[in-house]
N, C-alpha and C positions, 0 to 999 in steps of 0.2 A: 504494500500500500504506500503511495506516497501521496506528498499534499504539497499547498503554495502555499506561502502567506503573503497576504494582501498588506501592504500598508497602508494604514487609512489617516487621513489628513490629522494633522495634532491640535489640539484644544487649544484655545486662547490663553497665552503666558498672561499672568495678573498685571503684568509693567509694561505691557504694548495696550495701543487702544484701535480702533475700527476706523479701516476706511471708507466713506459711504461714497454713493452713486446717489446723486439728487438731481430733481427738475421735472422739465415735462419737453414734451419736441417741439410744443411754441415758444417757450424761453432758454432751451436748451437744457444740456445737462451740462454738472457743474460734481467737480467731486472734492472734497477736504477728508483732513484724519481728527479725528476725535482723539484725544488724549484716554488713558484707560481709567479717568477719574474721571470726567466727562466735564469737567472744568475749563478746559481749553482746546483751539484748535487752530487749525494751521495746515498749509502746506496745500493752497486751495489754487485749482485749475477748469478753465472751461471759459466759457461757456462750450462746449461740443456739441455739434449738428445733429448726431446719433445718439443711439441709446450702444449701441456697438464700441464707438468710439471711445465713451466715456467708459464701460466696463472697464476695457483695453486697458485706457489710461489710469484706471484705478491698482489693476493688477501689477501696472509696472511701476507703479509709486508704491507701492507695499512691496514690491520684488525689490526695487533699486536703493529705495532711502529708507524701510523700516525693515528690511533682510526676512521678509516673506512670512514673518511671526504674524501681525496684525488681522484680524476678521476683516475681510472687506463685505459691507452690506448693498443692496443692489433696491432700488424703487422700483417696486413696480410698474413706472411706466417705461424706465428703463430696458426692464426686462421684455415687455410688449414689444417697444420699437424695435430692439435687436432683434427677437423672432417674432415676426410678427403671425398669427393664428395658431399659436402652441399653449393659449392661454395661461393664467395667473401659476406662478409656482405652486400656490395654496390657497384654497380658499374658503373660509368659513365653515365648517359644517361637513368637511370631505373624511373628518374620518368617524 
């Protein structure tokens, strides 16, 4: 018998904080880091045309300047305009 082990993404360290994805496609999307005390924030970018772009761009600001530790959180209408008919991650009442 043998087997794989999966590694599965690591938990939020208490001393990083989250990077969001915010906005909508009429004013754009816009993304900053929340501090992990949620007291401050910083290191803010956009407006971006897409909801694609801005994921992107969130990913590579927690890859390049927070060394890939930080949650990054994603708005849902972010998520819409990047795939658009795959509707909501989640939603109310689904489980």
């Amino acid at each position: 018998m043998s087997a794989r082990i999966l590694l599965l993404p690591q938990r939020q360290r208490e001393n990083r904080g989250t990077v969001h994805v915010m906005g909508d496609k009429i004013d754009g999307f816009e993304i900053g880091h929340e501090s992990s005390s949620g007291n401050s924030w910083g290191s803010f970018a956009g407006p971006f045309a897409t909801g694609e772009e801005a994921i992107t761009a969130a990913y590579a600001l927690n890859r390049d300047t927070y060394g890939g530790t930080c949650d990054v959180w994603v708005c849902d209408a972010a998520v819409q305009d990047a795939s658009p008919g795959v509707g909501l991650p989640s939603v109310p009442g689904d489980f």
